[in-house]
Jmol script that loads the backbone (N, CA, C; Angstrom):
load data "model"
ATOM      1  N   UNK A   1     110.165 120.722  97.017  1.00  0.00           N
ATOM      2  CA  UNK A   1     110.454 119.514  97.777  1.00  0.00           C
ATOM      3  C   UNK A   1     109.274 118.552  97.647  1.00  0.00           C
ATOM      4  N   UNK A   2     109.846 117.191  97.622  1.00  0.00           N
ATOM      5  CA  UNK A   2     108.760 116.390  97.541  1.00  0.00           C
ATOM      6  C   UNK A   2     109.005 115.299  98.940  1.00  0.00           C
ATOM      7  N   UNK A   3     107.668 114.790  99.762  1.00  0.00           N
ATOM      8  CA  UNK A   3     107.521 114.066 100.567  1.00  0.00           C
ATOM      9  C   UNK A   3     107.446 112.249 100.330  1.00  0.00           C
ATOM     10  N   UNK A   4     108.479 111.874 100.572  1.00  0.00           N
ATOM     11  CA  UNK A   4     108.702 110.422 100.127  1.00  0.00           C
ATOM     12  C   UNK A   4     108.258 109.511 101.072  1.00  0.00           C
ATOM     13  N   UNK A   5     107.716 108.336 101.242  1.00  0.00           N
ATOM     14  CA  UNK A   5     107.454 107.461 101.736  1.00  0.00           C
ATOM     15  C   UNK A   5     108.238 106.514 101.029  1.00  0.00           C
ATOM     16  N   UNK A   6     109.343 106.348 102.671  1.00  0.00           N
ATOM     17  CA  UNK A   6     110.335 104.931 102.638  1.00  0.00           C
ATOM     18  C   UNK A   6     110.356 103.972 103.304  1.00  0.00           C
ATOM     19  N   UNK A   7     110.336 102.718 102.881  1.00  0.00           N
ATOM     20  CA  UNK A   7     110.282 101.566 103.894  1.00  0.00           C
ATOM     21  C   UNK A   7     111.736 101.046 103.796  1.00  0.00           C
ATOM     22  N   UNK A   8     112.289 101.156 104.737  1.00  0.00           N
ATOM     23  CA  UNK A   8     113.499 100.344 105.300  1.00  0.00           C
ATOM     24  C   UNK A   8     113.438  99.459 106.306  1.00  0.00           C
ATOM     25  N   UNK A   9     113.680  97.937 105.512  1.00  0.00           N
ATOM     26  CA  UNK A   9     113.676  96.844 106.062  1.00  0.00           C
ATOM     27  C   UNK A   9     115.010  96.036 107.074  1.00  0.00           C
ATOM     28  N   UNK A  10     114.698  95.446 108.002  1.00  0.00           N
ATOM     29  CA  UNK A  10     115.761  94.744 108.249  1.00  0.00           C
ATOM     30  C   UNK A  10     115.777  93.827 109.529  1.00  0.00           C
ATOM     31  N   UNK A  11     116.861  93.552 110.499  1.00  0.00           N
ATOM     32  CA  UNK A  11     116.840  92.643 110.651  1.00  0.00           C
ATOM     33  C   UNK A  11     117.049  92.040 112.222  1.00  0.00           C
ATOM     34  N   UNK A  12     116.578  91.983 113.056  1.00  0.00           N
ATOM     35  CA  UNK A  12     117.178  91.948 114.743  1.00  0.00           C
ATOM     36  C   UNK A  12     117.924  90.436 114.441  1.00  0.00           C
ATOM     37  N   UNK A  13     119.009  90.736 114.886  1.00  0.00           N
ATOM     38  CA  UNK A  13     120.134  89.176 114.949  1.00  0.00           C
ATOM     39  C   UNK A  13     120.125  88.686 116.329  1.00  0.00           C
ATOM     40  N   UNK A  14     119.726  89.780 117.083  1.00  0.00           N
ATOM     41  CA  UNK A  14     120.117  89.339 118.901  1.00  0.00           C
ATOM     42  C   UNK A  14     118.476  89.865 119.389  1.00  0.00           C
ATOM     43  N   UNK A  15     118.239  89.317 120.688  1.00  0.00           N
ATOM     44  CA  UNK A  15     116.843  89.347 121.492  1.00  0.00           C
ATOM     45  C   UNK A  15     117.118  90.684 121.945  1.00  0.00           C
ATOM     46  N   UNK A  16     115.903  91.763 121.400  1.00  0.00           N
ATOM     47  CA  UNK A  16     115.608  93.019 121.700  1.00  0.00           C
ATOM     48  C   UNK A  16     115.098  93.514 123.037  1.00  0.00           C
ATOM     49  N   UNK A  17     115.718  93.627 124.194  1.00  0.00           N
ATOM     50  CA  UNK A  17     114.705  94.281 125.115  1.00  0.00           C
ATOM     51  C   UNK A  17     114.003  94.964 124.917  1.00  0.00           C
ATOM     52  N   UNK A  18     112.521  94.605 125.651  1.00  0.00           N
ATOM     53  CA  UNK A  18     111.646  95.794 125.353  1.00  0.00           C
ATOM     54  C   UNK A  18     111.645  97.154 125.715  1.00  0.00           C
ATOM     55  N   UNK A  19     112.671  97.737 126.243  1.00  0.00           N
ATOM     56  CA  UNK A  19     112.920  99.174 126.567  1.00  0.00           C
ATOM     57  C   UNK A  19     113.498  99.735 125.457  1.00  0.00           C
ATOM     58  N   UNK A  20     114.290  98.870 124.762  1.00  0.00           N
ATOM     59  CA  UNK A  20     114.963  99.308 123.413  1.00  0.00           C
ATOM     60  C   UNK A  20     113.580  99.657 122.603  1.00  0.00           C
ATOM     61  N   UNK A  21     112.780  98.604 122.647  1.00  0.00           N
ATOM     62  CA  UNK A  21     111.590  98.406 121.334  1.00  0.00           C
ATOM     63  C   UNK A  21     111.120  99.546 122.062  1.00  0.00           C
ATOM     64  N   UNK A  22     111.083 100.226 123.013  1.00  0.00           N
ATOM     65  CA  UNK A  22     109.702 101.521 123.334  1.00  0.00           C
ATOM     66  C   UNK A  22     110.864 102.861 122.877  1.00  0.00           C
ATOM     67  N   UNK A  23     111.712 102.925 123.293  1.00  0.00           N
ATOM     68  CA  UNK A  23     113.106 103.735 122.548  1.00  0.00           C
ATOM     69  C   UNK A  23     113.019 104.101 121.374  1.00  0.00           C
ATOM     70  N   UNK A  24     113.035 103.069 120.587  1.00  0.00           N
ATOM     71  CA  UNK A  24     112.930 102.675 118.995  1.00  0.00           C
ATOM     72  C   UNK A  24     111.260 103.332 118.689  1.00  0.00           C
ATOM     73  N   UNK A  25     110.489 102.831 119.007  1.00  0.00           N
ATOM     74  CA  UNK A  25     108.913 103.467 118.931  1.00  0.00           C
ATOM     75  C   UNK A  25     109.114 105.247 118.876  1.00  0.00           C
ATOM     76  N   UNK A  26     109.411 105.456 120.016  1.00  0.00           N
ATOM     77  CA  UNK A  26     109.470 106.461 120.802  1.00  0.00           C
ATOM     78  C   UNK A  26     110.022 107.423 119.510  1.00  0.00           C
ATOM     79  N   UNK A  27     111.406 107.318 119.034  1.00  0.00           N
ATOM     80  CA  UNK A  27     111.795 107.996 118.610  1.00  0.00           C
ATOM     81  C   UNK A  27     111.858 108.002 117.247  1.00  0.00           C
ATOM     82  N   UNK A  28     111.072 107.001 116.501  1.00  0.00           N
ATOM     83  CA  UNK A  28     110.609 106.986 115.227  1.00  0.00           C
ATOM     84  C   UNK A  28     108.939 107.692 115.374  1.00  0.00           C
ATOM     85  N   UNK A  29     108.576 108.103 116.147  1.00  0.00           N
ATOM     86  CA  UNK A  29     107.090 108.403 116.483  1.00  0.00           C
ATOM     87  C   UNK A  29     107.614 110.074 116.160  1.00  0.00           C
ATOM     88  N   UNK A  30     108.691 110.875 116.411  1.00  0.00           N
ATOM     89  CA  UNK A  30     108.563 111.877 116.352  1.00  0.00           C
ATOM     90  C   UNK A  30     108.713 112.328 114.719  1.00  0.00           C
ATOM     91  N   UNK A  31     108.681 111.318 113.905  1.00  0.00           N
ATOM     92  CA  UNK A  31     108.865 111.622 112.391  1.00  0.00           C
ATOM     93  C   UNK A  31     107.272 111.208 111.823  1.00  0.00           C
ATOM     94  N   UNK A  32     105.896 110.853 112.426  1.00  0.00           N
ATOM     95  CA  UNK A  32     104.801 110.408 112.599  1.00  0.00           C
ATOM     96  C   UNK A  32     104.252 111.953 111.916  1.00  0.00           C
ATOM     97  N   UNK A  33     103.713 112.076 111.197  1.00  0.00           N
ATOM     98  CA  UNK A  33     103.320 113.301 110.824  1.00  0.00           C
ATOM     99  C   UNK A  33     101.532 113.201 110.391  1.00  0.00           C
ATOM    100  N   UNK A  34     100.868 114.389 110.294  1.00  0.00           N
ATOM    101  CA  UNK A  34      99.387 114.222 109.830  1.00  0.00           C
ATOM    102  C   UNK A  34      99.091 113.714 108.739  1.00  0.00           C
ATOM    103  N   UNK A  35     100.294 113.636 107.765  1.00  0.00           N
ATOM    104  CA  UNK A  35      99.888 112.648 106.670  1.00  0.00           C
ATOM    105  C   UNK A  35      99.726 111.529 107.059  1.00  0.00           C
ATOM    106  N   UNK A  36     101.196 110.732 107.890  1.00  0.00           N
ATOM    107  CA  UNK A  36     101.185 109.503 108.228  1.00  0.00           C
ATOM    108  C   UNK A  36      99.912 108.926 108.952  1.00  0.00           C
ATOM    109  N   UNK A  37      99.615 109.492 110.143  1.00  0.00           N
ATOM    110  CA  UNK A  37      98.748 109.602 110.901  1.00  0.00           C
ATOM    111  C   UNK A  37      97.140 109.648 109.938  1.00  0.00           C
ATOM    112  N   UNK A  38      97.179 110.003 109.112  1.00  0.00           N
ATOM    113  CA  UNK A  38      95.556 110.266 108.186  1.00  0.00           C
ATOM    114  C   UNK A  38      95.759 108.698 107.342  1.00  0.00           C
ATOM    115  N   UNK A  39      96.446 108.335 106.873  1.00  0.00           N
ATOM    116  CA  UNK A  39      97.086 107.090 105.728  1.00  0.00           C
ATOM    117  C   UNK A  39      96.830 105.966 106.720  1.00  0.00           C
ATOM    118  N   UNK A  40      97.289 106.049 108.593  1.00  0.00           N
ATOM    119  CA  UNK A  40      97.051 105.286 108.673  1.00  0.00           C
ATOM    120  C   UNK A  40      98.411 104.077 108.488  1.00  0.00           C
ATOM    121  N   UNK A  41      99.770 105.264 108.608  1.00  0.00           N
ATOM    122  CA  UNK A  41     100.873 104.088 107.728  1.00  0.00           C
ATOM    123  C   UNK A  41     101.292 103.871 109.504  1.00  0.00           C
ATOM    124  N   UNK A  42     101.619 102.547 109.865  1.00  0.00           N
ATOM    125  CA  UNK A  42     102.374 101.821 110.882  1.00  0.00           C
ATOM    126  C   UNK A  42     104.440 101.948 110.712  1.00  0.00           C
ATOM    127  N   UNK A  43     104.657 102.740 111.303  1.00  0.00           N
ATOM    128  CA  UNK A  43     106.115 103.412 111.039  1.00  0.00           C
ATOM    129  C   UNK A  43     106.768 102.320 111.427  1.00  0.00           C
ATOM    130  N   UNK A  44     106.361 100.752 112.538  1.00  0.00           N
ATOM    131  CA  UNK A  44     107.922  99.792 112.607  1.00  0.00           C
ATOM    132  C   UNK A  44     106.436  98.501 112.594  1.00  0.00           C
ATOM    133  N   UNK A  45     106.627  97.658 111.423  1.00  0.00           N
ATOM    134  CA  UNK A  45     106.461  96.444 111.784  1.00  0.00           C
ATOM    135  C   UNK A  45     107.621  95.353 111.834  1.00  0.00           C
ATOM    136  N   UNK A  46     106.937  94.550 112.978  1.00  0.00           N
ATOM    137  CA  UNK A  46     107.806  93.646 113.531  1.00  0.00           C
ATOM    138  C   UNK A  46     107.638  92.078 113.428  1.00  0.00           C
ATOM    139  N   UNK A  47     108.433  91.104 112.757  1.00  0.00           N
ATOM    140  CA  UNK A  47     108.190  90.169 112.483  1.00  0.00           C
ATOM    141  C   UNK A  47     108.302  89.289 113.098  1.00  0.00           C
ATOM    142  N   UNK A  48     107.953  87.843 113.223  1.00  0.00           N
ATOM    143  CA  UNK A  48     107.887  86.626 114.170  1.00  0.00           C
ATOM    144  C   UNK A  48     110.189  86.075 114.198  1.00  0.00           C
ATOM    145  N   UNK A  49     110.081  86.383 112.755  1.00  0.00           N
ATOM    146  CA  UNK A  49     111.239  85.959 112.583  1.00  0.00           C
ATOM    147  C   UNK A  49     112.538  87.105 112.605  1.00  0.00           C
ATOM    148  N   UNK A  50     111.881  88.067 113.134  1.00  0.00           N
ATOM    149  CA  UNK A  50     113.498  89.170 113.946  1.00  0.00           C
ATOM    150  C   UNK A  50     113.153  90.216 112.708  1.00  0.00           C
ATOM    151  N   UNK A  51     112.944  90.270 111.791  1.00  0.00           N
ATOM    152  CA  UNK A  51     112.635  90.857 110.634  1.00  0.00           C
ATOM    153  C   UNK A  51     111.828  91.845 111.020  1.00  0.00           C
ATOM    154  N   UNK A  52     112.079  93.636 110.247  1.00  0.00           N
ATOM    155  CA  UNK A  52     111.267  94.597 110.843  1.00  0.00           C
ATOM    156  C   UNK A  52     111.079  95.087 109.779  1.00  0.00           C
ATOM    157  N   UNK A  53     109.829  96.688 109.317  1.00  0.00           N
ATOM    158  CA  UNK A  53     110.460  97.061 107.952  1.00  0.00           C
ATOM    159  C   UNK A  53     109.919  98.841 108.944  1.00  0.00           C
ATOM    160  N   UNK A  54     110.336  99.659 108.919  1.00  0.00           N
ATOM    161  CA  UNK A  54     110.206 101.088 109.377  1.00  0.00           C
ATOM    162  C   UNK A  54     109.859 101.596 108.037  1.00  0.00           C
ATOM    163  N   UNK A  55     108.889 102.164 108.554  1.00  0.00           N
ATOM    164  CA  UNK A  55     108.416 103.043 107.252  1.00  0.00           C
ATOM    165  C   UNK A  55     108.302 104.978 107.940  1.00  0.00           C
ATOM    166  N   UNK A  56     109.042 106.005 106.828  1.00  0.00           N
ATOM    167  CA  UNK A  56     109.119 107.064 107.756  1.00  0.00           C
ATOM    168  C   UNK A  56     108.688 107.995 106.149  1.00  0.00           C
ATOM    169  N   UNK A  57     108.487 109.287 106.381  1.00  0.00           N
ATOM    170  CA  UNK A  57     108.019 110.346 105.647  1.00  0.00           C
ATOM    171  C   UNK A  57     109.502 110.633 105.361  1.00  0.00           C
ATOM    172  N   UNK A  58     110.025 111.416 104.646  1.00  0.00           N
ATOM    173  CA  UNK A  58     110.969 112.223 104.267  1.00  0.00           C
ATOM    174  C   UNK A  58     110.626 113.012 103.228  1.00  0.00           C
ATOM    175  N   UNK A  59     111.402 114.315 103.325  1.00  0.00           N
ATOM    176  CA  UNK A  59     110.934 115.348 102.254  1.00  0.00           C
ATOM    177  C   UNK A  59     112.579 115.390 101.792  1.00  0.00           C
ATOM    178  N   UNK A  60     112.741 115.507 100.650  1.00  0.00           N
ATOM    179  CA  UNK A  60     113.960 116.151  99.829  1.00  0.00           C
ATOM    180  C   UNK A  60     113.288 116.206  98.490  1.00  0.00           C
ATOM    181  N   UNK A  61     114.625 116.869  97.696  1.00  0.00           N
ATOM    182  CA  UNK A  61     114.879 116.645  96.178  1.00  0.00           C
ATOM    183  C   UNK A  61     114.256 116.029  95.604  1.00  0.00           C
ATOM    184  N   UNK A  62     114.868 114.554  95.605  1.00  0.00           N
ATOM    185  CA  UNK A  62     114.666 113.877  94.986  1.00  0.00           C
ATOM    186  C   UNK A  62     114.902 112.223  95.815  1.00  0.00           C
ATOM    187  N   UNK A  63     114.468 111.152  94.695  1.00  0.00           N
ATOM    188  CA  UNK A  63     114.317 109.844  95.052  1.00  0.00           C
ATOM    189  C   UNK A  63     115.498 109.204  95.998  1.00  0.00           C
ATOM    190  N   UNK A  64     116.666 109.361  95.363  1.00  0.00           N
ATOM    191  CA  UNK A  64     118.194 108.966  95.895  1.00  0.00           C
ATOM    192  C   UNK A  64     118.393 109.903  97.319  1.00  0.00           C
ATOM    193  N   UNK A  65     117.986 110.693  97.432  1.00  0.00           N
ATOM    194  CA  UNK A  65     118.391 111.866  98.931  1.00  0.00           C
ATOM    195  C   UNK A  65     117.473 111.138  99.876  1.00  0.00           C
ATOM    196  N   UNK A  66     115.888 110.874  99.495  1.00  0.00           N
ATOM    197  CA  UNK A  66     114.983 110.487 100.170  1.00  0.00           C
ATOM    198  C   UNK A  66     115.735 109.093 100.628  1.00  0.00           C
ATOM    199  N   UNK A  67     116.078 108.318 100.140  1.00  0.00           N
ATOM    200  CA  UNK A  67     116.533 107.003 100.538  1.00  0.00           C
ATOM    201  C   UNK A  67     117.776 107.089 101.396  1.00  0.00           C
ATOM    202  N   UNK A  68     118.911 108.379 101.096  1.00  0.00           N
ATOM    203  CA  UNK A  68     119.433 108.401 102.252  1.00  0.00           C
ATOM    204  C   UNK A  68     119.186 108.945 103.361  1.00  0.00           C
ATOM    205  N   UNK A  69     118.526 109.906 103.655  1.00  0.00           N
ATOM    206  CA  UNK A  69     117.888 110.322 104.651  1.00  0.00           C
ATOM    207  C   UNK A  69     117.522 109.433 105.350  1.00  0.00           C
ATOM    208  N   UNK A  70     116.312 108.597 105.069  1.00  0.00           N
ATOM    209  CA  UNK A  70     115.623 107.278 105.333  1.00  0.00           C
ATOM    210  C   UNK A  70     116.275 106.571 106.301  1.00  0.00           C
ATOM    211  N   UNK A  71     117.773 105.806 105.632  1.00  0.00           N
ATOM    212  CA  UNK A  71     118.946 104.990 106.163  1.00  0.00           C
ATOM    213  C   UNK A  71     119.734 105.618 107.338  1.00  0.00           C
ATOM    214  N   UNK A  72     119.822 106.956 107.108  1.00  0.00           N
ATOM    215  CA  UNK A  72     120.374 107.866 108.084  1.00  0.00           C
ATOM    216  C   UNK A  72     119.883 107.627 109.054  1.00  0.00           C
ATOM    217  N   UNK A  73     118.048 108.058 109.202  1.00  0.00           N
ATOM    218  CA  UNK A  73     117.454 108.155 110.333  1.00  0.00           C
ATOM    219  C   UNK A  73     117.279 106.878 111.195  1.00  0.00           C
ATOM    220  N   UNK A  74     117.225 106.050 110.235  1.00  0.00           N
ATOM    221  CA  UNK A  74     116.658 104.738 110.626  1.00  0.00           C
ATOM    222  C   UNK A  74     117.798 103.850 111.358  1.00  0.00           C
ATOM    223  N   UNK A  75     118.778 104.348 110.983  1.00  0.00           N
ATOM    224  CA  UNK A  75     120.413 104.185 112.155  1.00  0.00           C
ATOM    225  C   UNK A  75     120.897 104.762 113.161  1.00  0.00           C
ATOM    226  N   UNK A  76     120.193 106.449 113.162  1.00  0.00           N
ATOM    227  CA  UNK A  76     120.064 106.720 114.260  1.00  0.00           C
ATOM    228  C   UNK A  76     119.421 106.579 115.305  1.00  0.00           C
ATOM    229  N   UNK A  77     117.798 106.356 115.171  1.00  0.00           N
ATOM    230  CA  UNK A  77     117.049 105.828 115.881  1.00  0.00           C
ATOM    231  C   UNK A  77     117.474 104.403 116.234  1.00  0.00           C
ATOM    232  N   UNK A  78     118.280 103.198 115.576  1.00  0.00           N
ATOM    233  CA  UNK A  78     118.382 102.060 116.399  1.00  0.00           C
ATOM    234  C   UNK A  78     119.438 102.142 117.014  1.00  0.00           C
ATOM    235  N   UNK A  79     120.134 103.332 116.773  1.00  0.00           N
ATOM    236  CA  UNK A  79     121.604 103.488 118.154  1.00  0.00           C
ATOM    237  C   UNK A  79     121.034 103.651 119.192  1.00  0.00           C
ATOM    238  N   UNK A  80     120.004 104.979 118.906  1.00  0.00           N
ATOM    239  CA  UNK A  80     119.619 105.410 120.027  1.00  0.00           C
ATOM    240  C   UNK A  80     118.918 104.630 121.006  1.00  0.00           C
ATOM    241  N   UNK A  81     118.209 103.753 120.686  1.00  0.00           N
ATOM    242  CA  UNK A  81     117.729 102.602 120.680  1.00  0.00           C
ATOM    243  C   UNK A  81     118.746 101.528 121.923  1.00  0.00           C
ATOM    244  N   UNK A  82     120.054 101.812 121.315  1.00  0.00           N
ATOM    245  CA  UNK A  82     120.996 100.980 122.313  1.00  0.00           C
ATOM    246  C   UNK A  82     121.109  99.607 121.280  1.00  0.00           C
ATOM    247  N   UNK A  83     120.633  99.993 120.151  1.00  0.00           N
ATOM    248  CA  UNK A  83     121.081  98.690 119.012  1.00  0.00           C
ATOM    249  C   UNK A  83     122.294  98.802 118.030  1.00  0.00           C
ATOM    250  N   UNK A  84     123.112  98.215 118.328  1.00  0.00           N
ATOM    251  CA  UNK A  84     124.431  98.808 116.760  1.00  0.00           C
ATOM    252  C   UNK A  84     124.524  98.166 115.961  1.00  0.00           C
ATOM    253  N   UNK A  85     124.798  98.181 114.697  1.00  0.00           N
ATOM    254  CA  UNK A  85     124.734  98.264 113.431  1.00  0.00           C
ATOM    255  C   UNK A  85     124.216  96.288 113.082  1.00  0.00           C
ATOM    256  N   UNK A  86     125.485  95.951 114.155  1.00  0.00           N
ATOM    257  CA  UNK A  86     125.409  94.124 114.237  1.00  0.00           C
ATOM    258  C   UNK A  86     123.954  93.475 114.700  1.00  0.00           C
ATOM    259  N   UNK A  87     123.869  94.640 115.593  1.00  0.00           N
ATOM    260  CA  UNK A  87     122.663  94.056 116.346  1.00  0.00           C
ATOM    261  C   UNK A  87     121.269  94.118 115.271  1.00  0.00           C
ATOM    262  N   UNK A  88     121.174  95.030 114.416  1.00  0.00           N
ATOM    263  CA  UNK A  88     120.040  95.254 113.842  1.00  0.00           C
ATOM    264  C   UNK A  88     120.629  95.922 112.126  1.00  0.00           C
ATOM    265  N   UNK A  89     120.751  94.879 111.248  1.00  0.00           N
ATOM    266  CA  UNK A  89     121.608  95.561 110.068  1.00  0.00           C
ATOM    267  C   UNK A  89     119.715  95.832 108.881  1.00  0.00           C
ATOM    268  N   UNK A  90     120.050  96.676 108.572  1.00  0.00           N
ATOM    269  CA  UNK A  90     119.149  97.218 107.615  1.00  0.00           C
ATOM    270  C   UNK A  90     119.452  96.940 106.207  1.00  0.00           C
ATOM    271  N   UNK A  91     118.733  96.821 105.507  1.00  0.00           N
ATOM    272  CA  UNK A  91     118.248  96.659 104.240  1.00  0.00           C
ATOM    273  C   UNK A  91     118.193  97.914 103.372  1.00  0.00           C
ATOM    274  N   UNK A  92     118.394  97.561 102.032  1.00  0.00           N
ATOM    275  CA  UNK A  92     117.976  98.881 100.903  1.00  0.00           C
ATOM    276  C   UNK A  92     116.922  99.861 100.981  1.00  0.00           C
ATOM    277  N   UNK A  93     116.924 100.825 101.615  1.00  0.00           N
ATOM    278  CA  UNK A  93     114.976 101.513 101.152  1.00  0.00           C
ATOM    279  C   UNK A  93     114.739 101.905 100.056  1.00  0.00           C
ATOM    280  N   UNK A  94     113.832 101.983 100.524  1.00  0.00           N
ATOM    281  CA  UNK A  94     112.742 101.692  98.906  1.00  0.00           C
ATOM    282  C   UNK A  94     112.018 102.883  99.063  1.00  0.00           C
ATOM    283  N   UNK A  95     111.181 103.414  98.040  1.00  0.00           N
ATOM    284  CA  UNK A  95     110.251 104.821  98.013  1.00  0.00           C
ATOM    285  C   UNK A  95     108.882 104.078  97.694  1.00  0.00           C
ATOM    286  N   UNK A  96     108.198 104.090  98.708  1.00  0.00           N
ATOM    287  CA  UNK A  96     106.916 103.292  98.920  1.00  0.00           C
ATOM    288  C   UNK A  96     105.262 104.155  98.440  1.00  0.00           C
ATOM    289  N   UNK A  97     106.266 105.109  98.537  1.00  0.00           N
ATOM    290  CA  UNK A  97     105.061 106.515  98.454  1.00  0.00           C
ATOM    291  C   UNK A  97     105.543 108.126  98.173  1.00  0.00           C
ATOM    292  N   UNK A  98     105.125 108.587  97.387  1.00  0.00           N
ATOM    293  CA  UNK A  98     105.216 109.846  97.089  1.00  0.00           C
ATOM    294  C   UNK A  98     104.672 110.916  96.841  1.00  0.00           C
ATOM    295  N   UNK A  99     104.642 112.238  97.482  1.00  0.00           N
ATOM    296  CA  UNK A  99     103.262 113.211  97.759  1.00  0.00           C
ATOM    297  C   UNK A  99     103.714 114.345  97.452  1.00  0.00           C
ATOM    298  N   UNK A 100     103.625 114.776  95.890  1.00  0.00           N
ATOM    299  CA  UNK A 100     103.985 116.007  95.579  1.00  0.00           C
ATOM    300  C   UNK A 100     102.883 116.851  95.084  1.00  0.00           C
ATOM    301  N   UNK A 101     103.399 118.418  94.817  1.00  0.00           N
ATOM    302  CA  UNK A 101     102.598 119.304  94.399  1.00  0.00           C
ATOM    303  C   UNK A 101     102.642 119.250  92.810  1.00  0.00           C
ATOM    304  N   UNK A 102     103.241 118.484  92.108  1.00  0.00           N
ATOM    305  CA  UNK A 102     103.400 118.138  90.565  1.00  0.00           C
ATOM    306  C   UNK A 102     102.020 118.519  89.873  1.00  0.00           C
TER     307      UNK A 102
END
end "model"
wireframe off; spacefill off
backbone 0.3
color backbone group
């Protein structure tokens, strides 16, 4: 297995309460790992213009699994969040980083 670093970007269309945004923190924080944490990587930046990009670790296979995983999580956390799909639509991820035993 290899550990992917994905950034999935996207997009708030409607004004986020901040209980959502500590929700959203909250539960992208539990994918925060000692790599992330040593790198130093910021898992949700947030833009002036509603625009966010989540960046999370994932381990699979390969490149294509890592990116769905990524999208997976990153939709579950903004449900959970109390955001749906309209409220916050995401973008392509991308593999930003990759940490294998190769």
């Amino acid at each position: 297995m290899t550990t992917f670093v994905i950034t999935v970007p996207g997009t708030f269309v409607t004004e986020v309460p901040e209980d959502s945004l500590a929700t959203l923190k909250e539960t992208l924080a539990k994918r925060h790992t000692d790599v992330s944490r040593s790198e130093g990587l910021d898992l949700l930046t947030l833009n002036e213009d509603g625009t966010f990009s989540i960046r999370l670790e994932v381990e699979a296979a390969d490149r294509y699994t890592a990116e769905l995983d990524a999208a997976g999580l990153v939709s579950t956390a903004l449900r959970e969040a109390g955001l749906s799909d309209r409220d916050a639509p995401i973008g392509t991820p991308v593999v930003t980083g990759i940490d294998s035993d190769l």
